[in-house]
TINUFI-774248 format. One record per residue (C-alpha): residue number from 1; y, z, x; residue in one letter. Coordinates in steps of 0.2 Angstrom, whole numbers, always signed. Each point is the difference from the previous one (the first is absolute). Example, Ala and Ser with C-alpha at 12.3 -4.5 7.8 and 13.67 -1.06 7.14 Angstrom:
PT    i     py     pz     px  aa
PT    1    -22    +39    +62   A
PT    2    +17     -3     +6   S
This chain:
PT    i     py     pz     px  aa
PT    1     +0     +0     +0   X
PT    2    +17     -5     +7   X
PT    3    +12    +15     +3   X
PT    4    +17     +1     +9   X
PT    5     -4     +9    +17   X
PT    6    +17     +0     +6   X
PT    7    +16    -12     +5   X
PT    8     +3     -9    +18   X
PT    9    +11    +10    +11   X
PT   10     +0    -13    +17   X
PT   11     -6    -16     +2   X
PT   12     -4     -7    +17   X
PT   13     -8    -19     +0   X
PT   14    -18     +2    -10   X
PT   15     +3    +19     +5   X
PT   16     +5     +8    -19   X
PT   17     +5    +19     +3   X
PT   18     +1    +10    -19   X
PT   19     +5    +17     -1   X
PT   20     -2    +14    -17   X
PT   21    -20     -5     +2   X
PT   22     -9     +4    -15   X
PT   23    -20     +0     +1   X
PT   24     -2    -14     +9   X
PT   25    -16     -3    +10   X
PT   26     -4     -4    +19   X
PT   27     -4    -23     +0   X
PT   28     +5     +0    -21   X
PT   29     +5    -16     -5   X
PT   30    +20     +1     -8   X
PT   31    +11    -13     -6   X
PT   32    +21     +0     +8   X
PT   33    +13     -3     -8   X
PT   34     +6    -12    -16   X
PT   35    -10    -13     +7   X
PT   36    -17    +10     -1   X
PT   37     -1     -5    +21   X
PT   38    -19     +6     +4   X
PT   39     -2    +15    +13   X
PT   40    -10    +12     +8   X
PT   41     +2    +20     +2   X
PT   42     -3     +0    +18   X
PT   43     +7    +17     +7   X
PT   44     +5    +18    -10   X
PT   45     +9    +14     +5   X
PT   46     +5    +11    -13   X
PT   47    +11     -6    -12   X
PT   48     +3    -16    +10   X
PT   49    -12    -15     +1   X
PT   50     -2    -16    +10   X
PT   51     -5    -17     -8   X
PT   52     -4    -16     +6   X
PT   53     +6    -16     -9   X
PT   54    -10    -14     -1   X
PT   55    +16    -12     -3   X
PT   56    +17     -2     +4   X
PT   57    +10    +16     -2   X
PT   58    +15     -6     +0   X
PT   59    +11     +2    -18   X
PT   60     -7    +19     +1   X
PT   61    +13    +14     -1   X
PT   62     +0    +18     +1   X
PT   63     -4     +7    -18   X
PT   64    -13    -15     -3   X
PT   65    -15     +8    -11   X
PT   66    -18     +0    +10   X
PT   67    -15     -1    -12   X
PT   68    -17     +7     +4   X
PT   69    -15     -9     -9   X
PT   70    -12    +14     +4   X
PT   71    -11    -10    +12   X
PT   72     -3     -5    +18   X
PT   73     +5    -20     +4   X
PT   74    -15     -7     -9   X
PT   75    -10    -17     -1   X
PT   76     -6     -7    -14   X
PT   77    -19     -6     +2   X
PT   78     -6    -11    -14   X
PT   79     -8    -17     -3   X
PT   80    +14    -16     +5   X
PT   81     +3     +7    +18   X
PT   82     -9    -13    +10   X
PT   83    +13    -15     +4   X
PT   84    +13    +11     -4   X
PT   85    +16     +1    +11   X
PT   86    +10    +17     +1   X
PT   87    +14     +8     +9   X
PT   88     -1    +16    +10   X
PT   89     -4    +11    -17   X
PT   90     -8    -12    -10   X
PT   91    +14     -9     -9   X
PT   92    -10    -17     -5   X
PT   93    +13    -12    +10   X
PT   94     -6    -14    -12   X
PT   95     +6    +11    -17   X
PT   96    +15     +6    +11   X
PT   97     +7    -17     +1   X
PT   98     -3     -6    -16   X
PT   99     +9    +15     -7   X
PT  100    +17     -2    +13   X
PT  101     -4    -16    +10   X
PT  102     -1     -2    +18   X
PT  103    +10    +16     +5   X
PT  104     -7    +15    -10   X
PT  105    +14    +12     -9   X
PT  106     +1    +17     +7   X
PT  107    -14    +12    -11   X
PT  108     -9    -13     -7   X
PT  109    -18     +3     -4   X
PT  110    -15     -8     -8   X
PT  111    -19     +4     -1   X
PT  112    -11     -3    +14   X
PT  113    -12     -6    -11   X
PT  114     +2    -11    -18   X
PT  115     -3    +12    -13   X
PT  116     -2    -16    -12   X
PT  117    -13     -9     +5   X
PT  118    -19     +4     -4   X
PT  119    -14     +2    +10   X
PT  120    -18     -1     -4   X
PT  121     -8    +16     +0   X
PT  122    -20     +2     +2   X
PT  123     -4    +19     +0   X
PT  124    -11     +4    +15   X
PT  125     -8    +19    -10   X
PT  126     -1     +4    -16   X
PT  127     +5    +15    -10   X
PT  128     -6    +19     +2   X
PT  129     -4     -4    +19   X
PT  130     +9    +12    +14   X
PT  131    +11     -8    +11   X
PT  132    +10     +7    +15   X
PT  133    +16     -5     +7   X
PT  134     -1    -19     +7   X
PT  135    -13     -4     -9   X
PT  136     -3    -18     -7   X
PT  137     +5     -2    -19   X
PT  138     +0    -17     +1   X
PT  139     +5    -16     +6   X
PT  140    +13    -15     -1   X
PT  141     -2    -15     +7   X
PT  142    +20     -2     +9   X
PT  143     -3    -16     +8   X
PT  144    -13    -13     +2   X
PT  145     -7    +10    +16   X
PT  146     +5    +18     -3   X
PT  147     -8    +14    -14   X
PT  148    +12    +11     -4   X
PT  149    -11    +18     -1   X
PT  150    +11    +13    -12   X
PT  151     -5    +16     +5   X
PT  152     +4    +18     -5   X
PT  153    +17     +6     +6   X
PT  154     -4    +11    +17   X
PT  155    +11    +12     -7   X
PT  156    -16     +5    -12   X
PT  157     -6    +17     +6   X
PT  158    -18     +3     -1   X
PT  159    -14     -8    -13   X
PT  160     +8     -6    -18   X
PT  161    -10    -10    -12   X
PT  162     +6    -15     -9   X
PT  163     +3     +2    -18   X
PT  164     +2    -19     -2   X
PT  165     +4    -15     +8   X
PT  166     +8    -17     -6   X
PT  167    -17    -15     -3   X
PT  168     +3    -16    +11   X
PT  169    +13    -10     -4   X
PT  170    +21     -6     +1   X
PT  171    +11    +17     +3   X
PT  172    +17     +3     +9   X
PT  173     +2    +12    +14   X
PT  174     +9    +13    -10   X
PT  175    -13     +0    -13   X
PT  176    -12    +16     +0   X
PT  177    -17     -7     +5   X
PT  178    -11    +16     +0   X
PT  179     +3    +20     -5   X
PT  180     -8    +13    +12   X
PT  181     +0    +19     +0   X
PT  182     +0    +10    +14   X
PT  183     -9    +18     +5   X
PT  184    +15     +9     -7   X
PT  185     -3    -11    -18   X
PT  186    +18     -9     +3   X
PT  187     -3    -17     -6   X
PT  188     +9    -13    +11   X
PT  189     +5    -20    -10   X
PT  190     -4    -11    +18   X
PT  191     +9    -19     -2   X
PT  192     -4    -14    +15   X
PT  193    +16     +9     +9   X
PT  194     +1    +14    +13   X
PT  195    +16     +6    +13   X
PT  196     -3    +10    +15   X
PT  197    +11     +7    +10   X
PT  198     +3    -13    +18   X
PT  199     +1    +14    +14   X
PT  200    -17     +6    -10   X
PT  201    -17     -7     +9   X
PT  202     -9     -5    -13   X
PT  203    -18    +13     +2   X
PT  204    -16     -5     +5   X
PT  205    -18     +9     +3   X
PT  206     -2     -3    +18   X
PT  207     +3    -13    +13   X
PT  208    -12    -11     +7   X
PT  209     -3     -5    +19   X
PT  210     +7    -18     +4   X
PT  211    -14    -12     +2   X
PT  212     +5    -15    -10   X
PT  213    +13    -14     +9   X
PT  214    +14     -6     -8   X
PT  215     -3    -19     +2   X
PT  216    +16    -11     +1   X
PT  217     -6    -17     +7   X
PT  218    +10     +2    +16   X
PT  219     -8     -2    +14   X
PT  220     +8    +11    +12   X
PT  221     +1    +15    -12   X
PT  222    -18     -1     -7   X
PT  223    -10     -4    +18   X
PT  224    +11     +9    +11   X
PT  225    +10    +15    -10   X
PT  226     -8     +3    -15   X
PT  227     +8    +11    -13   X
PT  228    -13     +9    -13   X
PT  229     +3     +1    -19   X
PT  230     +8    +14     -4   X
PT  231     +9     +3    +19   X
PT  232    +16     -4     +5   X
PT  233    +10     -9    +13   X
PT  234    +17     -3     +8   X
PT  235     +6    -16     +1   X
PT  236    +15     -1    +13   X
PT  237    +10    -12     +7   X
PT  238    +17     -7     +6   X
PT  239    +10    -10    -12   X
PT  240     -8    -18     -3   X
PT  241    -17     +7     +7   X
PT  242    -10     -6    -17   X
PT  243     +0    +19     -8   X
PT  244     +3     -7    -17   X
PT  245     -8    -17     +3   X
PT  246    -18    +12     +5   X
PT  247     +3    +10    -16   X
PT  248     -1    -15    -10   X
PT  249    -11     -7     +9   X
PT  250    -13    +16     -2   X
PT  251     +8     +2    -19   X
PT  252     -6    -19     -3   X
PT  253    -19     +1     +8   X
PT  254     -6    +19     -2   X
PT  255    -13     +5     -9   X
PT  256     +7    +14     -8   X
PT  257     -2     +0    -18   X
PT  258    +21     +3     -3   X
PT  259    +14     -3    +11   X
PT  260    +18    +10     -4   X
PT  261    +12     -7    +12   X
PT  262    +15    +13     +3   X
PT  263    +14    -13     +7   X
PT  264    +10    +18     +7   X
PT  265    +17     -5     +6   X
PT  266     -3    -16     +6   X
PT  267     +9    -16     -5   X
PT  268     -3     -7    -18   X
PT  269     -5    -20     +6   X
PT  270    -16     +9     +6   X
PT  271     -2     +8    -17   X
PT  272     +2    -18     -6   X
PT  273    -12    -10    +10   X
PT  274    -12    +14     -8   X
PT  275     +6     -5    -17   X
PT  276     +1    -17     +3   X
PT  277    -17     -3    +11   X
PT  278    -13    +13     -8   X
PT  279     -2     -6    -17   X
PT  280     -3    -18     +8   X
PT  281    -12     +6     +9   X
PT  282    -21     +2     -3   X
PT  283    -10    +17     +4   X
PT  284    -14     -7     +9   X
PT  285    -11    +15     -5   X
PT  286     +5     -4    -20   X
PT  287     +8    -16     +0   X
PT  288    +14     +5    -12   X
PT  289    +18     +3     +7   X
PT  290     +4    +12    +10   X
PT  291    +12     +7     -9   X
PT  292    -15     +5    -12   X
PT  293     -3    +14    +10   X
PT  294    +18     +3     +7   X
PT  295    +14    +11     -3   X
PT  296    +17     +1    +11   X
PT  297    +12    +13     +1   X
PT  298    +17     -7     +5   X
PT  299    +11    +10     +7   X
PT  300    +11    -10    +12   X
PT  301    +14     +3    +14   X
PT  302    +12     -4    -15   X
PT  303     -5    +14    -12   X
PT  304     +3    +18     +1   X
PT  305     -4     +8    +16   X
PT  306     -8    +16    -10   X
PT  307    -12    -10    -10   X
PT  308     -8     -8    +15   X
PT  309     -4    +19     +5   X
PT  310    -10     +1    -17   X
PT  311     -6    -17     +0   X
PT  312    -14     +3    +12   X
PT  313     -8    +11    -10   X
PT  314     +3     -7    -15   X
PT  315    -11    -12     +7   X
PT  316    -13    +13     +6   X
PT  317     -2     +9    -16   X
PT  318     -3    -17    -10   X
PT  319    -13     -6    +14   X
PT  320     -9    +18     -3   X
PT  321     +1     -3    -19   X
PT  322    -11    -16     +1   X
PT  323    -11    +10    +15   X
PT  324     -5    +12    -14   X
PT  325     -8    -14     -8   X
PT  326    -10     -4    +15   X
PT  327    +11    -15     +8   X
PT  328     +2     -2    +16   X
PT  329    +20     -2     +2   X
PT  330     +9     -6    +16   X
PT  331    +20     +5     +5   X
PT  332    +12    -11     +5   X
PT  333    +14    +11     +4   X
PT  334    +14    -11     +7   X
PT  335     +8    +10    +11   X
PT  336     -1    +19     +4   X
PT  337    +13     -1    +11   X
PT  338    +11     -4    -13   X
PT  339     -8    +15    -11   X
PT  340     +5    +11    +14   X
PT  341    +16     -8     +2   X
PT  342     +4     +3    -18   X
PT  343     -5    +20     +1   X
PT  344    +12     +2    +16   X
PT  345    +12     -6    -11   X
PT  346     -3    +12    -13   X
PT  347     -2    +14    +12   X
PT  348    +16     -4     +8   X
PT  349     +8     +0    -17   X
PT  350     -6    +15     -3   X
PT  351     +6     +9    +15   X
PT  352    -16     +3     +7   X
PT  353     -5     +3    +19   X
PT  354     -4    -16     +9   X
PT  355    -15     -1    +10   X
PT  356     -4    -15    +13   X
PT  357    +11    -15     -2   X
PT  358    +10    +10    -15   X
PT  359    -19     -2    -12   X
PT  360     -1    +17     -8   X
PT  361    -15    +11     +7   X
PT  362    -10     -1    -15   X
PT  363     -3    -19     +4   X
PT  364    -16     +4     +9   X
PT  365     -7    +10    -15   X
PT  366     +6    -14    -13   X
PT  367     -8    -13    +10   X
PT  368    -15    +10     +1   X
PT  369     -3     +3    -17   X
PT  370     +2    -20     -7   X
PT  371    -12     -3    +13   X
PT  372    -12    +11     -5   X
PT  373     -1     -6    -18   X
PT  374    -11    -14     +8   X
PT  375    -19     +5     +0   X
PT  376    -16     -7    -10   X
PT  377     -2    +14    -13   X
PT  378    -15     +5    -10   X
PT  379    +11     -1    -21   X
PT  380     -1    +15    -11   X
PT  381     -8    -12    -10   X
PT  382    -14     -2    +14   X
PT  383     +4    -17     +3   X
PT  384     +6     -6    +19   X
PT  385    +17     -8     +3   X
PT  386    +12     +1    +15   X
PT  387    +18     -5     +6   X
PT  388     +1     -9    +15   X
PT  389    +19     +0     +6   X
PT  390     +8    -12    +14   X
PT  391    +18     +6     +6   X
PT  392    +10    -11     +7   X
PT  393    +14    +10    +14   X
PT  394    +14     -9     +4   X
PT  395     +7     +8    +17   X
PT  396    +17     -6     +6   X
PT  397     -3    -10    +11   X
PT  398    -18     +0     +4   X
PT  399     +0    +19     +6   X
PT  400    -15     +7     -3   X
PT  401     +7    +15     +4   X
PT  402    +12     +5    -13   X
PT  403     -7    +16    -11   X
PT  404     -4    -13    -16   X
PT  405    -13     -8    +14   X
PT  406     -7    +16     +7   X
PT  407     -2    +11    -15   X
PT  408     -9    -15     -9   X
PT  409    -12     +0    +14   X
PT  410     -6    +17     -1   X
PT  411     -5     -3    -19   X
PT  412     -9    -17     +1   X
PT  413    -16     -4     +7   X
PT  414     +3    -20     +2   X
PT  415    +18     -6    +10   X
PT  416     +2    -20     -1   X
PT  417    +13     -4    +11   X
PT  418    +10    -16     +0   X
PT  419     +5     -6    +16   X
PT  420    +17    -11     -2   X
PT  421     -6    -11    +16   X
PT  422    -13     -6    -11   X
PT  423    +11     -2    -17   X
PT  424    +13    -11    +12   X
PT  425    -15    -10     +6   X
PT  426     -6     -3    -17   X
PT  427    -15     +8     +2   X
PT  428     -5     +9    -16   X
PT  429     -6    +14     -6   X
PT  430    +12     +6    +16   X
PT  431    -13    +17     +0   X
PT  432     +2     +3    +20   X
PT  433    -21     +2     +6   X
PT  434     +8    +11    +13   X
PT  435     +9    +14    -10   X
PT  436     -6     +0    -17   X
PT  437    -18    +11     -4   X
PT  438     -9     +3    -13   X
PT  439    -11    +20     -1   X
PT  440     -9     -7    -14   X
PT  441    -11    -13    +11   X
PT  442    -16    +15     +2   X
PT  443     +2     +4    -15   X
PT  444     -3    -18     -9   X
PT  445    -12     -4    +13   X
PT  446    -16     +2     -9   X
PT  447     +7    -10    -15   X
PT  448     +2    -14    +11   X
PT  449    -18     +0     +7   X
PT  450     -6     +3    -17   X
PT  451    +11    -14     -7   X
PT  452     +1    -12    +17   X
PT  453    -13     +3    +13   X
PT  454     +3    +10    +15   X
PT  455     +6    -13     +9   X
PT  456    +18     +0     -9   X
PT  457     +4    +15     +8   X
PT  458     -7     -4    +17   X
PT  459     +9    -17     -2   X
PT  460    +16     +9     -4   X
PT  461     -2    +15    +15   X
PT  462     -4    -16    +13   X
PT  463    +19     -9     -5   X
PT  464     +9    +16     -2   X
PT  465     -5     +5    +20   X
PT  466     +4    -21     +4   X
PT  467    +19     +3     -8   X
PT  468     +0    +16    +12   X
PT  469     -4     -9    +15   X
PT  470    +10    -14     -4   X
PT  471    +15    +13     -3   X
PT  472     -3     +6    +19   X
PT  473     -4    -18     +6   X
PT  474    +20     -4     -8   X
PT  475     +8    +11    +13   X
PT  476    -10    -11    +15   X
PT  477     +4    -16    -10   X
PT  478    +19     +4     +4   X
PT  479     +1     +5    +16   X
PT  480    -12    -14     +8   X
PT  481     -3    -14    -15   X
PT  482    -16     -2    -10   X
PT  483     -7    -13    +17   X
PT  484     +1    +14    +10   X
PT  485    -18     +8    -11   X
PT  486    -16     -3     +4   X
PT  487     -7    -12    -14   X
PT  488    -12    +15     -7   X
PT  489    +19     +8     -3   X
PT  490     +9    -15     -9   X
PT  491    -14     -1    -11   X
PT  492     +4    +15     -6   X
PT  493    +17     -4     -3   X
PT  494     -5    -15     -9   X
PT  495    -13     +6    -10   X
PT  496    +14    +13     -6   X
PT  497    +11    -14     -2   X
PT  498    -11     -7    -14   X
PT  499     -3    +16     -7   X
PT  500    +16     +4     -3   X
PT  501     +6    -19     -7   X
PT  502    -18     -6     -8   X
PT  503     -5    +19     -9   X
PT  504    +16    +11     +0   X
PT  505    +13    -12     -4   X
PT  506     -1     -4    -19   X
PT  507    +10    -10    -11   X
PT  508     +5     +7    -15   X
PT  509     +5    -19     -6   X
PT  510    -15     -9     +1   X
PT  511    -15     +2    -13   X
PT  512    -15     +1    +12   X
PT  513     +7    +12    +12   X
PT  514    +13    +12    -11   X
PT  515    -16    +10     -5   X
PT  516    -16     +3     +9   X
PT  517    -18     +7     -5   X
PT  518     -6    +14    +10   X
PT  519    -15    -15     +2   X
PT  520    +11    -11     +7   X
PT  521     +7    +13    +10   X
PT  522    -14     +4     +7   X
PT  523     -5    -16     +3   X
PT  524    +15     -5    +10   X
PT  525     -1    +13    +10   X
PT  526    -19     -2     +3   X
PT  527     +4    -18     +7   X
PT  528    +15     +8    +12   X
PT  529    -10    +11     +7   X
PT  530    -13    -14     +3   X
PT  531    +12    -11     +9   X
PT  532     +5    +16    +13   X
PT  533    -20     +4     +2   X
PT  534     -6    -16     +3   X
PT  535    +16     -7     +9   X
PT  536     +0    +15    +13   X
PT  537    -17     -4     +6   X
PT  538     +5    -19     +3   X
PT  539    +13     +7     +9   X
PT  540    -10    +10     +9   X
PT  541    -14    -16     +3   X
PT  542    +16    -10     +7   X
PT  543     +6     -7    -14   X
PT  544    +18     -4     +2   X
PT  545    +12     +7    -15   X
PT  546     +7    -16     -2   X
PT  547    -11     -6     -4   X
PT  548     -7     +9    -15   X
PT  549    +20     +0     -7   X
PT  550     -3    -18     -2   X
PT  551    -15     +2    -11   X
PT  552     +1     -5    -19   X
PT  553    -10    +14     -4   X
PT  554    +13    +11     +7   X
PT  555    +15     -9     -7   X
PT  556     -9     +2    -17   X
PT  557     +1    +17     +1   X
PT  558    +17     +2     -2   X
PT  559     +1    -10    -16   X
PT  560    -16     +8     -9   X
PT  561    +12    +10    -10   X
PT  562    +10    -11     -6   X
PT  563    -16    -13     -1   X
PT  564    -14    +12     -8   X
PT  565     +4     +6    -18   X
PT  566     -9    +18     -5   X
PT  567    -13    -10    -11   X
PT  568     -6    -11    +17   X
PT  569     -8    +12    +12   X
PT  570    -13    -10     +2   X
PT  571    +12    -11    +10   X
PT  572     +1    +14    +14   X
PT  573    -21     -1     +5   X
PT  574     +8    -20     +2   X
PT  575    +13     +6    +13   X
PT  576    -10    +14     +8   X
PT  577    -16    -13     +3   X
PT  578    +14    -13     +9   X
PT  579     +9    +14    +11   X
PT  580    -17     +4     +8   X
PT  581     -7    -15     +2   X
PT  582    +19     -8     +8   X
PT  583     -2    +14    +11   X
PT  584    -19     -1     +4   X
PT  585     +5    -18     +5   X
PT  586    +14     +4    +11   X
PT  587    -11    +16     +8   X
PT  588    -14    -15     +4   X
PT  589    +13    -13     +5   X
PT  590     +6    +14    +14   X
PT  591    -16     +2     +5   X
């Protein structure tokens, strides 16, 4: 129930100081002003209060009446979510603009979901059965590719038993589907709709251990610094590196069952090309549009800078909604430095002390606790679901050392770093093999030798120590010249050479090579790792390296991945039969 908690005394940029406080509570969502400007109790001390506003403050006066609506900053979480696009708070940016046109009118508002249109509704129990809180009630198919599970609301305490429940068919979202009553015999009218709170983790019953890959169909992430579903990873890199390009990229190809892309603070073309690109594009897993399974929360450099602090988990609390239901749901969030920007902004605003670089010295603990929403949860409901989440960081200029960087570290397990000497040379992904790593490679291993032999991993350890060596062999190359090596030496360089341009350079804009199976994958590297055996030990039988270079066998293999499709593996034993015998023949030749 809305109530008058008090009037604003101050007002500092989104910082909203009221004064006379009147049973307001800590993180309660309020309404400033005659424009109704949405907020958020953030600090009280006494009579006084702190609020931040999620809009422009300015127009607010001293004497203007704040509103408290009883509640934290909710999310609404019903069925039309998926291909939705929001702000920071859940404003529908589609319903926004049709209601005031490009540029939104201070306080507007509008549901985050349509409350007109009907769903169909096929119960999942029947009446007089007990049910506990996230239970399944029943189901609505929200697009082609996703089944929307509607579930008790978690704020259900112990066992209740359902007095009735709508049969299958056409309903709204407001309409009361089922009737329970709980242990204490209060009856509770449940509709397709819930809110919880966005600073709240959603509960589970236990976490599980990490064992399943996240597969994205780029090479270089998969083979060499593979992120497990439900884990979570630090993309950083320079401006122009390719951290946005990689998130969409990953977004695209993963095979999470939901992707909701956070676009935090960065510039709104990039939010664009999402809207613009995804629904053009086909799932390869479904082949339906991507955007059947998408939802994007837009808030960009040109919005208010306190919204991008809330926008993040925003963005969390809807991907732990759809875990609930047993989906596997992957993060885009686009970018955490700007997240952190945006609270040293409202830190400084509200006179706090600054920590390093002027962030405030809770940064470490907020960070902390987004990233550990990630996990792969056994549900309430007994079902298995996880969020996967993939920050980008955005350090001025390429310092991996700023506090955003290092703090992000020490809560992620997986750190793909982009090296800008790659993004310059057009190599992409621009993941640097020398300073990214990944601490979910033992972890996944039996996965792979259950799903791709042990040789993958075998495969994989042999061109990881190559890259190493080659990295060492570099700092001769520059001071005497690659001629100056013996030829056992230069093959390693070359063999590196077509590692790094035939498997970890990928292009996102042609149809065969934008997305790899892990078969293919594998298989690629399978023939690498032939060529540097086999060509070694014609090296080491006198056979000059020049001389392999010119085979056609060779040449092929740095074209097999734009040549070779997923669907034509077989055209791999081809190459792998014609690379030993040209070989053979050049061993015998020697001879």
């Amino acid at each position: 129930m809305e109530r008058l908690i008090g009037r604003v005394s101050r007002v500092t940029g989104p910082v909203v100081y009221i004064s006379d406080v009147s049973d307001a509570m800590m993180m309660e969502l309020v309404h400033v002003g005659r424009d109704r400007i949405i907020g958020e109790v953030v600090k009280l001390d006494g009579s006084t209060a702190v609020i931040q506003v999620y809009e422009s403050s300015v127009g607010l006066s001293p004497g203007d009446e704040v509103f408290g609506e009883g509640m934290p900053l909710s999310v609404e979480l019903a069925p039309g979510l998926i291909g939705s696009i929001y702000d920071g708070i859940q404003r529908p940016l589609q319903a926004l603009e049709a209601a005031s046109g490009a540029f939104m009118d201070r306080g507007i508002s509008a549901p985050a979901v349509s409350y007109e249109k009907e769903w169909s509704f096929t119960p999942s129990i029947e009446e007089g059965v007990e049910v506990i809180a996230g239970m399944i009630l029943g189901e609505v198919p929200e697009t082609s590719s996703v089944i929307h599970h509607i579930m008790v609301p978690l704020q259900i305490r112990g066992k209740a038993t359902v007095l009735s429940i709508k049969p299958a068919g056409q309903y709204k979202i407001s309409t009361v589907i089922a009737i329970i009553q709980d242990e204490q015999g209060q009856q509770h009218e449940l509709t397709m709709v819930q809110r919880w709170s966005i600073r709240q983790p959603r509960p589970v019953e236990r976490r599980l251990p990490l064992e399943v890959p996240l597969i994205t169909g780029q090479r270089v992430i998969d083979t060499l610094f593979p992120l497990a579903k439900g884990g979570a990873v630090a993309l950083p890199g320079p401006f122009g590196a390719g951290k946005t390009m990689t998130q969409h990229a990953v977004a695209k190809w993963c095979d999470a069952d939901i992707i909701v892309y956070i676009g935090c603070g960065e510039r709104g073309n990039e939010m664009t090309d999402v809207l613009n690109e995804f629904p053009h594009l086909i799932d390869p897993r479904t082949g339906k549009s991507l955007m059947e399974r998408t939802i994007l929360i837009a808030n960009t450099s040109n919005m208010p800078v306190s919204a991008r602090e809330a926008s993040v988990y925003t963005g969390v609390t809807i991907a732990e909604y759809y875990r609930d239901m047993g989906y596997h749901v992957a993060i885009m969030a686009d970018s955490t430095s700007r997240w952190a920007e945006a609270m040293r902004e409202l830190s400084g605003r509200m006179e706090e002390m600054p920590a390093e670089e002027g962030f405030p010295a809770y940064l470490p603990t907020r960070i902390a606790a987004f990233y550990e929403r990630a996990g792969m949860m056994q549900n309430l409901n007994h079902t298995q679901g996880s969020v996967t989440i993939i920050g980008a960081v955005s350090p001025p200029g390429g310092d991996f050392s700023e506090p955003v960087t290092q703090h992000t570290k020490r809560f992620v397990r997986a750190f793909w770093a982009l090296d800008r000497s790659l993004a310059y040379a057009r190599h992409f992904p621009s993941v640097s093999w020398i300073d990214s790593y990944s601490e979910y490679s033992p972890d996944l291993e039996p996965w792979w030798h259950e799903k791709m032999g042990e040789d993958f991993t075998k495969n994989r350890n042999i061109m990881v120590d190559l890259l190493l060596r080659e990295e060492k062999l570099q700092q001769v190359v520059k001071l005497v010249g690659p001629d100056a090596l013996p030829e056992s030496q230069q093959f390693i360089l070359e063999v590196c050479t077509m590692f790094k341009n035939a498997f970890l350079q990928q292009s996102a804009f042609d149809t065969v090579d934008q997305y790899s199976t892990l078969e293919k994958q594998a298989k690629m590297m399978y023939l690498l790792v032939l060529y540097w055996n086999n060509g070694r030990q014609a090296i080491r039988k006198g056979v000059h390296l020049s001389s392999i270079r010119q085979l056609e066998a060779v040449r092929a293999l740095v074209r097999m991945k734009l040549t070779i499709a997923n669907d034509q593996l077989a055209l791999f034993d081809t190459m792998e039969q014609e690379l030993i015998q040209a070989i053979t023949k050049l061993e015998a030749r020697n001879e």
